[in-house]
C-alpha positions in Angstrom: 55.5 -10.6 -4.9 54.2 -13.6 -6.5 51.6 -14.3 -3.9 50.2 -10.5 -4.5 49.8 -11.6 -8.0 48.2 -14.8 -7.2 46.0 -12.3 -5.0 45.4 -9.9 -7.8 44.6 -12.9 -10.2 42.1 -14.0 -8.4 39.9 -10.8 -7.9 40.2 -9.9 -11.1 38.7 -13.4 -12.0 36.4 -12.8 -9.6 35.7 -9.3 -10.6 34.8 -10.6 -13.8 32.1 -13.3 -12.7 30.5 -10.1 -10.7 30.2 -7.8 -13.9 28.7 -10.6 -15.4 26.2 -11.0 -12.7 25.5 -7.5 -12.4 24.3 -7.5 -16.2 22.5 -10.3 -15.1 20.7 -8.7 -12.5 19.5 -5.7 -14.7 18.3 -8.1 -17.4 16.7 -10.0 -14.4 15.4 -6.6 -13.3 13.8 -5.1 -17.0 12.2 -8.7 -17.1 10.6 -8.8 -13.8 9.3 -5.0 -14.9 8.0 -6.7 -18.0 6.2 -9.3 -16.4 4.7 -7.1 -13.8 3.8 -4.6 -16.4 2.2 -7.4 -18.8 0.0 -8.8 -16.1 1.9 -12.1 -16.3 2.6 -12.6 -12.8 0.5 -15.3 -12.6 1.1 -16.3 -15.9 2.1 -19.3 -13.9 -0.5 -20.5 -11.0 2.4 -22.6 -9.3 6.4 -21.9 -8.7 8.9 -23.2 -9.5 7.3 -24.6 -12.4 4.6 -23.8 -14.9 1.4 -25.9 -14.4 3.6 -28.9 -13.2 5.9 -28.6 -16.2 9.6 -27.2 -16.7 8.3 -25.0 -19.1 5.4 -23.9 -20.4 2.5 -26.1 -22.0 1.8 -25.8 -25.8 0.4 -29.1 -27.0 -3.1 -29.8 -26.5 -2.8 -32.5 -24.6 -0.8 -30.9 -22.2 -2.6 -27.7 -22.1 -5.7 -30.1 -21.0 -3.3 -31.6 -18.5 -2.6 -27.8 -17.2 -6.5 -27.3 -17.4 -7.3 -30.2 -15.4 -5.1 -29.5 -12.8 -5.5 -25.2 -12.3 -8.9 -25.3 -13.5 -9.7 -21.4 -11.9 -6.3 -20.4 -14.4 -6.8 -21.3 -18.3 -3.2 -21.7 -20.5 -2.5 -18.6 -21.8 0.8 -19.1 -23.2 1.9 -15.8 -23.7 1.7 -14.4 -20.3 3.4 -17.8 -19.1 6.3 -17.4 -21.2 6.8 -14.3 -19.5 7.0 -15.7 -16.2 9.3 -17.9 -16.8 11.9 -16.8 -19.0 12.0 -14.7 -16.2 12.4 -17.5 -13.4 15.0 -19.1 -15.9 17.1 -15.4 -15.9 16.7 -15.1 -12.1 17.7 -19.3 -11.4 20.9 -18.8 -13.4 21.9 -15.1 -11.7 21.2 -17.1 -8.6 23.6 -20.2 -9.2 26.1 -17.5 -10.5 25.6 -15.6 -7.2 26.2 -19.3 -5.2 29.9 -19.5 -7.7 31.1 -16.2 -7.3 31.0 -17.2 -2.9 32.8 -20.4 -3.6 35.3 -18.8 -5.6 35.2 -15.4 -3.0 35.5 -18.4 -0.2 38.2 -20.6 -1.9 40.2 -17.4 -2.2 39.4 -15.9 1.1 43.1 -15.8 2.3 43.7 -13.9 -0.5 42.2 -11.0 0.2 38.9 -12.1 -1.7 35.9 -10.5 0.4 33.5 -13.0 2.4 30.8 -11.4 3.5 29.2 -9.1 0.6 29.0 -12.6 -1.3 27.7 -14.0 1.7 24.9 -11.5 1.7 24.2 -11.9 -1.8 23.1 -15.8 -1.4 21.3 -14.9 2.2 19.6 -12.3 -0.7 19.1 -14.4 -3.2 17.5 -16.9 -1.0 15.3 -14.6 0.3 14.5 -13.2 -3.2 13.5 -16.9 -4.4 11.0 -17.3 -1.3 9.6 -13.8 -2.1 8.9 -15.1 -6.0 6.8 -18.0 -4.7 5.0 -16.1 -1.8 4.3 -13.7 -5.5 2.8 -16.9 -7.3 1.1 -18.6 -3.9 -0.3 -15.6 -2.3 -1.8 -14.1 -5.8 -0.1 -11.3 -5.8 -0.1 -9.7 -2.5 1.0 -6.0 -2.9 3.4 -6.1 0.0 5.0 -9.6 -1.7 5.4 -7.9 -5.0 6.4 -4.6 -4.0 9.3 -6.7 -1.7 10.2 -9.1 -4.6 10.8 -5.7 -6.5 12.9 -4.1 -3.8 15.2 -7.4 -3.5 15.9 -7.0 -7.2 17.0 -3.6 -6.3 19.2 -4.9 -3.3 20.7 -7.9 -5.6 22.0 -5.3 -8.1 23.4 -3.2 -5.9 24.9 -5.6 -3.7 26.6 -6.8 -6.4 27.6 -3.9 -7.6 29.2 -2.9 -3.8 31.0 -6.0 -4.2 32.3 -5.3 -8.1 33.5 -1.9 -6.3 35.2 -3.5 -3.7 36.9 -5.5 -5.7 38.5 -2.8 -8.1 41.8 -1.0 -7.2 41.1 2.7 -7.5 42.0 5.8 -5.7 40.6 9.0 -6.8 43.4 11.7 -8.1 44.2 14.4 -6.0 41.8 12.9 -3.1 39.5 16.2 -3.2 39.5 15.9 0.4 37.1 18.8 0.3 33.7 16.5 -0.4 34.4 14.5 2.2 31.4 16.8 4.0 29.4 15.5 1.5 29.2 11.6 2.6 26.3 11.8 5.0 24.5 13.6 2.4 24.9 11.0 -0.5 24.1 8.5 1.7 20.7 10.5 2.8 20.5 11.0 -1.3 20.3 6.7 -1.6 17.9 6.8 1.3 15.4 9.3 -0.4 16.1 7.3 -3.6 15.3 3.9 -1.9 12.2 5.3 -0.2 11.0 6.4 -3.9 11.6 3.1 -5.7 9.6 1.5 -2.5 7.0 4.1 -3.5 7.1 3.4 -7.3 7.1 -0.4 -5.8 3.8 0.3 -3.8 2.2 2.2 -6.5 2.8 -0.4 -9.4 1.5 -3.3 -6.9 -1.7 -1.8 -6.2 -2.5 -1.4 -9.6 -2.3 2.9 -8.8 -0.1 4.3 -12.3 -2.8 5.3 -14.0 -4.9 6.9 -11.7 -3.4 9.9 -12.0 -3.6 11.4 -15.4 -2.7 15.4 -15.4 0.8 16.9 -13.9 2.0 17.7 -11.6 0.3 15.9 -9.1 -2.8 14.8 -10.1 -6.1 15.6 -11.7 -8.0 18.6 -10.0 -9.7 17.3 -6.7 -7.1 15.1 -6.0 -6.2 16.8 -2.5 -9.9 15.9 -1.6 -9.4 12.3 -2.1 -6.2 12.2 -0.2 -7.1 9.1 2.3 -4.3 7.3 4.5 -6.6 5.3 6.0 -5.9 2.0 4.2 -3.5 3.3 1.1 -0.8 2.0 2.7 -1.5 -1.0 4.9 1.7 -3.7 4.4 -1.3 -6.4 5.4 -4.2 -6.7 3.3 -7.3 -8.1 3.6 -7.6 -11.8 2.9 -8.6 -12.1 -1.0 -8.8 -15.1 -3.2 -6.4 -12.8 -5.4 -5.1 -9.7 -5.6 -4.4 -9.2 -9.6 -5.7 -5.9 -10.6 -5.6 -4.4 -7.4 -8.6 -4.1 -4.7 -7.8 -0.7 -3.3 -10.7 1.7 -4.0 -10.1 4.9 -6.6 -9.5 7.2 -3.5 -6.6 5.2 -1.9 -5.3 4.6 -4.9 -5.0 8.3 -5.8 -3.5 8.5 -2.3 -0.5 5.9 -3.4 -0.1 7.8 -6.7 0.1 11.2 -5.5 2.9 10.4 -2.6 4.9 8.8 -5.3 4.8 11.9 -7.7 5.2 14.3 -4.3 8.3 11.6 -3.4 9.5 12.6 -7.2 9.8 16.1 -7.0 11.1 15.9 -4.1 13.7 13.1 -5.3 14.7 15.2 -8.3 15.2 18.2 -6.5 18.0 16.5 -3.8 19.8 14.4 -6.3 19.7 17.3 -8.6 21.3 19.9 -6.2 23.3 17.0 -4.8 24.9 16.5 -8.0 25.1 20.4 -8.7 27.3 20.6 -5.6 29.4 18.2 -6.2 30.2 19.2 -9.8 31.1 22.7 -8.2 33.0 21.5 -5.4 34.9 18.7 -7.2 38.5 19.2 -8.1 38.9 15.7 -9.4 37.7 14.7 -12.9 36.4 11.9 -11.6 33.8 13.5 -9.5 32.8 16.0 -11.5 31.9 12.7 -14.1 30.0 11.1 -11.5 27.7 14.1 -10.9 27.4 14.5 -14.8 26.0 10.9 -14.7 23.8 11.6 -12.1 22.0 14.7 -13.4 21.9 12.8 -16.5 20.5 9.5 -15.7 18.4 11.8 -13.3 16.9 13.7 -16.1 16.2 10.6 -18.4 14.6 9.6 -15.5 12.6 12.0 -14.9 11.5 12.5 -18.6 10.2 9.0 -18.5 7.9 9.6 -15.4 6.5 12.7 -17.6 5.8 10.4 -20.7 4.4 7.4 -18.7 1.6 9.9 -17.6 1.6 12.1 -21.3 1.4 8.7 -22.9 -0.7 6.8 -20.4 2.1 3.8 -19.3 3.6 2.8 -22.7 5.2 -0.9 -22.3 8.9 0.4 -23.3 8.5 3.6 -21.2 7.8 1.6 -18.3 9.7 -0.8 -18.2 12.5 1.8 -18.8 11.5 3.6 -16.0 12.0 0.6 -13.3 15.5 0.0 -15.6 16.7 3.9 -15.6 15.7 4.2 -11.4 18.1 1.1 -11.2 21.2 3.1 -12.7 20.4 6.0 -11.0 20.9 3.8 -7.5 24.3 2.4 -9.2 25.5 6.0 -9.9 24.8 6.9 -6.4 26.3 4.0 -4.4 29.5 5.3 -7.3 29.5 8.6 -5.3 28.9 7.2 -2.1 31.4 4.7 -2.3 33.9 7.0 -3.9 34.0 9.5 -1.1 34.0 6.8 2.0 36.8 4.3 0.4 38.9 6.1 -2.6 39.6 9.8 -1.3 
């Protein structure tokens, strides 16, 4: 008895440190939207740093310092605070990440899980090479579209683990969705694809392109070109900041990310629609709820970045709302493999 209490004790410590990450991680996540969105991503010409400093130079002799040494990138402080208020988010989620795997290793005996925090600092490593490769090769679409994507995976890795870690079962089991486990995982796949789309499209400087619904402005299937829209390798550029992709490959990118939406929507909606119907458990039937709903505020933002032409807070939302759609997805998901 007492040494299932010890083990209980220490996943519900543990289980703490993760919620606190995974806050972390969406924080981390609306700041790197910010940055992106705010053209800041070389607000800072080097990494880990900002023009050789710990933070970001303000005085005038250290803005001449800055000067001196990144001639080709004036100080413009703004910009560089953005950067790295976002590094200093995504250092300490890191270092937490590193904790909660000594704590998840100290414990292992326990019952403490070793390999999704294992993952999460073979992630976070990666994640920390993929924000210099952003800084060092100027913005590289690939670069940025994968330093967005491994936000995505840290969340949600994080959040696997947080599930792991809780001690639920499902009332009543409603043994009857279990048919539907292939099809929510196919539902995270389509939605995966579509972030990696939304990924691609911010990257290569394509959201505005495209300013009529529901597609695209008229002519748009002319301009359709798959020629170079989606090339992971680029050609070599001093920088790529502002994009280099002509008007016709952009259009390309824009238009396969608002087909990838409607055809996003319509899945997760009648996923969720089938669920509700099917569900004899309260708990399911919430989870589709939360779905369709996160699902329509998503969607309503996708309109009103286009209605509006790409307000900062709609924006950002957007990459923050697509998040919490993924979380109430793996919920389902999860659910129906582990707690039924």
């Amino acid at each position: 008895m007492r040494s299932s209490n010890t083990s209980f004790n220490n996943n519900f410590s543990t289980r703490k440190l993760v919620l606190v990450a995974i806050l972390l991680a969406i924080v981390v996540i609306t700041l790197g939207a910010y940055t992106r969105l705010t053209h800041a991503g070389l607000g800072c010409p080097d990494w880990p740093g900002c023009y050789g400093f710990l933070d970001v130079p303000e005085t005038v002799a250290k803005i001449e310092q800055a000067e001196a040494a990144f001639p080709e990138r004036p100080v413009e402080p703004e910009k560089a605070w953005n950067e790295m208020i976002h590094r200093y988010f995504a250092g300490s989620l890191g270092l937490l990440i590193v904790l909660i795997f000594i704590l998840s290793f100290k414990h292992r005996e326990q019952g403490n899980p070793l390999f999704l925090p294992a993952l999460l600092v073979a992630t976070v490593v990666f994640q920390a090479a993929l924000g210099m490769w952003t800084v060092t090769m100027k913005l590289m679409p690939i670069v940025v579209m994968g330093h967005l994507l491994g936000g995505f995976v840290t969340l949600c890795l994080l959040y696997l683990l947080f599930l792991r870690l809780t001690p639920y079962r499902v009332p009543g089991g409603d043994f009857n969705l279990r048919k539907y486990q292939k099809l929510a995982w196919l539902g995270v796949v389509i939605l995966a694809l579509q972030i990696a789309l939304g990924g691609w499209t911010s990257s290569n400087y394509a959201a505005l392109v495209c300013t009529q619904l529901p597609i695209c402005q008229d002519g748009w299937l002319e301009q359709l070109t798959f020629a170079n829209s989606f090339d992971l390798i680029p050609p070599v550029r001093d920088t790529y900041e502002f994009g280099f992709l002509n008007q016709a490959e952009r259009i390309t990118i824009h238009s396969m990310h608002r087909i990838g939406a409607i055809i996003t929507t319509l899945y997760l909606a009648w996923l969720a629609l089938s669920v509700f119907i099917n569900a004899q458990s309260g708990f399911f039937k919430r989870n589709a709820m939360v779905i369709a709903f996160i699902l329509s505020c998503q969607v309503a933002l996708g309109v009103s970045n286009i209605v509006f032409v790409l307000p900062l807070p709609v924006a950002v939302s957007h990459n923050v709302v697509a998040a919490l759609l993924m979380l109430s997805l793996i919920t389902l998901t999860y659910s129906l493999k582990r707690k039924i």
